[in-house]
C-alpha positions in Angstrom: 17.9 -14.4 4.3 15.4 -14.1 1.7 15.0 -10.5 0.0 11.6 -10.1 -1.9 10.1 -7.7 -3.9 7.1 -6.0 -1.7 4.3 -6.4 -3.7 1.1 -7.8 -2.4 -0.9 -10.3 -4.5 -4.5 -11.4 -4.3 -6.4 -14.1 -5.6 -3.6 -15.0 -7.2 6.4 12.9 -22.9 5.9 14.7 -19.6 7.7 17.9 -18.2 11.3 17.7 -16.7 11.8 16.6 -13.0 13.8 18.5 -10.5 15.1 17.8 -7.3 14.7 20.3 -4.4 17.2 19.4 -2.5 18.3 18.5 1.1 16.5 20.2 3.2 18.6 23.2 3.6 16.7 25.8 5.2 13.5 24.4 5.9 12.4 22.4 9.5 12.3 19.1 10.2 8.3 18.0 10.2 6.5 15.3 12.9 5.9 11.8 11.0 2.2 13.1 11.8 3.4 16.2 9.7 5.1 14.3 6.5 2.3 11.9 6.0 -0.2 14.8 5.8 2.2 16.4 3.7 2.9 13.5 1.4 -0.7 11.8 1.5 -2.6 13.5 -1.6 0.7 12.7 -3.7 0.5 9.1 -3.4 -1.6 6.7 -5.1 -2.9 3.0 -5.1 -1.7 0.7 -7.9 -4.1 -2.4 -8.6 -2.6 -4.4 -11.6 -4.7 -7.3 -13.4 -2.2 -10.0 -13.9 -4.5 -11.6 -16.7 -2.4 -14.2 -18.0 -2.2 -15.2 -14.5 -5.7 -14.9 -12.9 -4.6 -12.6 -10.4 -4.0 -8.9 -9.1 -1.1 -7.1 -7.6 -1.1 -4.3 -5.6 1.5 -1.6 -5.1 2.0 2.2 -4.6 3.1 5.2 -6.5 4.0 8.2 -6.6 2.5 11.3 -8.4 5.1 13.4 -10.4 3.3 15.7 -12.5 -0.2 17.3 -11.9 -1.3 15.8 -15.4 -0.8 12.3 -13.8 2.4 10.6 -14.6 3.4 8.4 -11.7 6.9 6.5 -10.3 6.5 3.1 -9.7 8.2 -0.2 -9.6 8.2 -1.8 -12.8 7.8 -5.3 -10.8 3.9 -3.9 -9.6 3.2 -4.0 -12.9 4.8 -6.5 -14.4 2.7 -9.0 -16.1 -0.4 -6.5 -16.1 -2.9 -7.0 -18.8 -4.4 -3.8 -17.3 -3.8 -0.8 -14.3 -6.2 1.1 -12.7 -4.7 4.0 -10.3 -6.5 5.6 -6.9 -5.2 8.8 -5.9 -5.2 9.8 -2.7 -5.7 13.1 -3.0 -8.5 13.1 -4.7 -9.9 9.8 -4.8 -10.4 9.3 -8.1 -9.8 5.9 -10.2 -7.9 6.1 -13.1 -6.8 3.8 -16.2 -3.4 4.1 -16.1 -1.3 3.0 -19.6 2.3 2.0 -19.2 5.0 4.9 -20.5 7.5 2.7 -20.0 9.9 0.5 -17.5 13.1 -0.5 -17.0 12.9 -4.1 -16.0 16.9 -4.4 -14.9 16.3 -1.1 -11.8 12.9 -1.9 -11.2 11.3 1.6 -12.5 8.1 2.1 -14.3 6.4 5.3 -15.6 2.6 5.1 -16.0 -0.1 7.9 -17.3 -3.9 8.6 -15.3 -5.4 8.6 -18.4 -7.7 12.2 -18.5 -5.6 13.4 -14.8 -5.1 17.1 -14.1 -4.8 19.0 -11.6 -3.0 16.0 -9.2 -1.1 17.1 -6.2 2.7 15.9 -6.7 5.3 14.8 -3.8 8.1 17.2 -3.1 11.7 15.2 -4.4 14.5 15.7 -2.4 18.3 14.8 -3.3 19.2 11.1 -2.5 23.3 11.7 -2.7 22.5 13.6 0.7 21.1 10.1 2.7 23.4 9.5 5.5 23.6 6.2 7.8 21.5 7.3 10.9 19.4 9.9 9.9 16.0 9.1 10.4 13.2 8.5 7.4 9.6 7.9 7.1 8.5 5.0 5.0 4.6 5.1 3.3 2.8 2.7 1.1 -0.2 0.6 0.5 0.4 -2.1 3.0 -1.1 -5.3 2.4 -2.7 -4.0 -0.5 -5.3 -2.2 1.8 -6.2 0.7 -0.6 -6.9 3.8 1.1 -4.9 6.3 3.7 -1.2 5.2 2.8 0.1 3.5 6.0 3.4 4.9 7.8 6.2 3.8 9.2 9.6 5.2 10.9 13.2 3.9 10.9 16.4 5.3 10.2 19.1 4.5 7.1 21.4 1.4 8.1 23.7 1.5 5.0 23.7 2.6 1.7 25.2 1.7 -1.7 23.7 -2.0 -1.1 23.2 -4.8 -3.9 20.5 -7.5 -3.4 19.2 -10.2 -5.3 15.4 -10.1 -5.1 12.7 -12.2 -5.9 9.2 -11.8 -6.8 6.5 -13.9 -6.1 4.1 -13.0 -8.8 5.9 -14.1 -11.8 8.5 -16.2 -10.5 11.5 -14.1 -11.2 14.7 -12.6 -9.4 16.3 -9.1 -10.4 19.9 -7.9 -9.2 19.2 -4.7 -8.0 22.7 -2.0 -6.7 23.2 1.0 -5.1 20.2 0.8 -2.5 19.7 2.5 0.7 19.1 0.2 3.3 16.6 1.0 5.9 14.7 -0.3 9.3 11.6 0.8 8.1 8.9 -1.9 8.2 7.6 -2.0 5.3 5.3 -4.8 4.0 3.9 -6.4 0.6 1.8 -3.6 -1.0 4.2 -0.4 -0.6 6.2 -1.1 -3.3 6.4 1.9 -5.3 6.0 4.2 -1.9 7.9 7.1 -1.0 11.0 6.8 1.3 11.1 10.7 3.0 12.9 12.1 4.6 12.3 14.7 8.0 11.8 17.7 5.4 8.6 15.9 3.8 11.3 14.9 1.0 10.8 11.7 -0.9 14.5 10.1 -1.2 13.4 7.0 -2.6 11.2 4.4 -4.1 10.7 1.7 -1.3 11.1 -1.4 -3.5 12.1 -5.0 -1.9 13.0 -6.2 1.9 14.0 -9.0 3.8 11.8 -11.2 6.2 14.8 -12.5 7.5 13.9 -16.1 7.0 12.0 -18.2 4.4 11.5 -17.9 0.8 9.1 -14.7 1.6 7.9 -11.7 2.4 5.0 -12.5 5.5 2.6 -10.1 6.3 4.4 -9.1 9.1 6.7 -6.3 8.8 10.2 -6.5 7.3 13.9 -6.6 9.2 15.3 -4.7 6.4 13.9 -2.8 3.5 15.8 -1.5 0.8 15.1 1.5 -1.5 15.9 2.9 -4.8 17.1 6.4 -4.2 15.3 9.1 -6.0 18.2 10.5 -8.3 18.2 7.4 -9.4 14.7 6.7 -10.0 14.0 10.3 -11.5 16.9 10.0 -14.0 15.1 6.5 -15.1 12.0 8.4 -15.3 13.1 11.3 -17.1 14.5 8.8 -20.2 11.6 7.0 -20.1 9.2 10.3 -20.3 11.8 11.7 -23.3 11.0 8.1 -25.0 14.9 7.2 -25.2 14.8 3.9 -25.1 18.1 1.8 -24.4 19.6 -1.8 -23.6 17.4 -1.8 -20.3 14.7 1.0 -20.9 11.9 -0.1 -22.8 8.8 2.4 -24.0 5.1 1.7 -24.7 3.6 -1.4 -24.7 5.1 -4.8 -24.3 5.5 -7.6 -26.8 3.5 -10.5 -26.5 4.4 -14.0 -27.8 2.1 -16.2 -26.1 4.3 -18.6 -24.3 5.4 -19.6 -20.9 8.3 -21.8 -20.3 9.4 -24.2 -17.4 12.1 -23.0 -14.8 13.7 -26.3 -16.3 15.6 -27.0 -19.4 14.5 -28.9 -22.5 14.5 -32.6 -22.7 17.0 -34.6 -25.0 19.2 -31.1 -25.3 22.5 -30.3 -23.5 22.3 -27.8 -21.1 21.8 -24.5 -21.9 20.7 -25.6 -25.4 16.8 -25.0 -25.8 13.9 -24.1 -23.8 10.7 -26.4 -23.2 7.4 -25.0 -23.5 4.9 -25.2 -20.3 2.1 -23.8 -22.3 0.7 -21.7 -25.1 -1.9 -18.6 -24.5 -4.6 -19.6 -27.5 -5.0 -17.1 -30.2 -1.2 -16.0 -29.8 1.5 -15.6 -32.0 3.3 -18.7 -30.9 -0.2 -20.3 -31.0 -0.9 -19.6 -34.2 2.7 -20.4 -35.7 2.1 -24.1 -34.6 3.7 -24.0 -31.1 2.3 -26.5 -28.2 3.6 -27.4 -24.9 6.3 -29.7 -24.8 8.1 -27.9 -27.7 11.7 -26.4 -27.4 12.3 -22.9 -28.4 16.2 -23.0 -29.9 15.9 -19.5 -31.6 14.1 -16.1 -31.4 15.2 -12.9 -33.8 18.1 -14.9 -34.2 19.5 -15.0 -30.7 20.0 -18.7 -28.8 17.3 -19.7 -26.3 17.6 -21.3 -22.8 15.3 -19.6 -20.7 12.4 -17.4 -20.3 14.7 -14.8 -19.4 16.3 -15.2 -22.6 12.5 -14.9 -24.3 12.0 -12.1 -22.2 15.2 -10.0 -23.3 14.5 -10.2 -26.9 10.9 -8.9 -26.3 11.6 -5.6 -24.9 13.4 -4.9 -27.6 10.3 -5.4 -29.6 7.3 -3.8 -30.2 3.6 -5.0 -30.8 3.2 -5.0 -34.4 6.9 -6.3 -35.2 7.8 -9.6 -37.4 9.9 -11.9 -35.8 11.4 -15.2 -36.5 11.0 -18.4 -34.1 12.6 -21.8 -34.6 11.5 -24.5 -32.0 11.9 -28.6 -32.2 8.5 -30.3 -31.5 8.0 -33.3 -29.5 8.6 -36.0 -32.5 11.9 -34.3 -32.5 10.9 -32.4 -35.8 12.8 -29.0 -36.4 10.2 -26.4 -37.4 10.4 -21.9 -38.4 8.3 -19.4 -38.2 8.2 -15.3 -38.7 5.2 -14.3 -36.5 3.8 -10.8 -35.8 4.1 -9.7 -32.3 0.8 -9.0 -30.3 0.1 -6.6 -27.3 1.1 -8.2 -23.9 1.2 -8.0 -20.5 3.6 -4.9 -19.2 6.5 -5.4 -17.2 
């Protein structure tokens, strides 16, 4: 069973959050109810994957009338830019990356010159049970627009999945999930889950197609959801500017180099990492890097893999010296300390 991130592709320091609870003296609302309810507090998320030649497209959702918005951090990964639709007002927006945490799949972006957004109500995720019936919404298919809805009810919680994404290639290990029927589809990633109160309980963020290496456009057989708490505890680190081991804030690093899902040749396993290609003008460009290279160091830490790359980068910042070591293809050992440029987010 393949479990994929649900983000559609095409052509290729804010205020506190709160909870409000479980619903404990209000009344249950019609799905017809929710989504009018929920609409104006969710937006569209179009992400430029320019390294890539592509766009994504995802969902979010609005947590502060001055325009910060919840999203997964795999609809933006890889963006060279964001632009933002709100729903309630249907305004575009720049959006600029606060910050992500690449590991649980949350980002935190800014409507550059928002006020006055409407924001989703938050309910309290510890209080999901198996059963009880939720209300999925998102920007299926990458349709822009009215968010699209559908219904289901919570089939287990606490889950761990592996899931992959199909715009850059990578997997994520993702725990503590609520598992859901709701059939949701590629696009509404970064939707609310709600539940009957209008609550939003979680951030819908990967499901299963039940067969095959991806997500159709049909709907999903299970969809699994990062529960608010969770999501708003991310986000509230991540609006304070703490960064950590898996939190990273502003905007990416950028070396300039892709590598191949392979390892090097003429190195033992797990050794080095080979070089698919090189973005001109880049740091690794610059320092004398070409494809067919090995990467053996970077900021002093062992190499194999671009998830290896990847790691040392969000520690970094644009602007920041580091230190490279690669072999080229003559087998010539070669060092470099480079300055870091401004990269794709994610």
């Amino acid at each position: 069973m393949a479990i994929t991130a649900a983000v559609a592709l095409t052509a290729g320091a804010g205020s506190a959050l709160a909870l409000t609870g479980g619903g404990a003296g209000t009344t249950a609302l019609t799905t017809a109810q929710i989504a009018a309810k929920t609409n104006p507090a969710v937006v569209d998320v179009v992400s430029t994957l320019g390294y890539q030649n592509g766009i994504a497209s995802g969902t979010g959702i609005v947590l502060t009338s001055s325009g910060e918005v919840l999203t997964n951090n795999h609809v933006i990964d890889g963006a060279t830019s964001v632009k933002v639709r709100d729903v309630g007002n249907g305004r575009v927006y720049q959006a600029a990356v606060v910050g992500y945490d690449a590991a649980r799949d949350i980002a935190v972006l800014q409507l550059k010159g928002a006020s006055g957004l409407q924001t989703a109500a938050l309910g309290d995720s510890s209080k999901v049970t198996v059963g009880q019936k939720v209300v999925a919404m998102g920007n299926a298919g990458g349709q822009d627009g009215v968010p699209s809805v559908v219904t289901g009810r919570v089939t287990a919680l606490d889950q761990s999945i592996t899931a992959s994404d199909g715009s850059s290639g990578t997997s994520e290990q993702l725990s503590g999930l609520i598992r859901t029927n709701a059939g949701i589809q590629p696009g509404d990633s970064g939707g609310p889950l709600l539940n009957t109160y209008g609550q939003v309980i979680g951030l819908n963020t990967a499901a299963s197609a039940g067969s095959g290496n991806q997500l159709s456009s049909s709907a999903a057989t299970q969809a699994f959801t990062v529960p608010i708490n969770q999501a708003v505890s991310i986000a509230s680190q991540i609006e304070a500017g703490q960064s950590s081991a898996s939190v990273h804030i502003g905007s990416t690093a950028f070396l300039g180099i892709a590598i191949t899902s392979s390892g090097a040749p003429g190195f033992p396993a797990s050794a080095a990492a080979q070089v698919a290609g090189v973005e001109p003008g880049s740091a690794a460009a610059q320092a004398g890097l070409a494809a067919g290279d090995a990467v053996t160091s970077l900021g002093g830490r062992s190499i194999t893999s671009s998830a290896d790359i990847r790691s040392v980068l969000s520690a970094h910042h644009p602007g920041d010296k580091i230190s490279i070591t690669w072999t080229d293809q003559a087998g010539q050992s070669h060092s470099a300390t480079v300055i870091l440029a401004t990269g794709p987010a994610g």
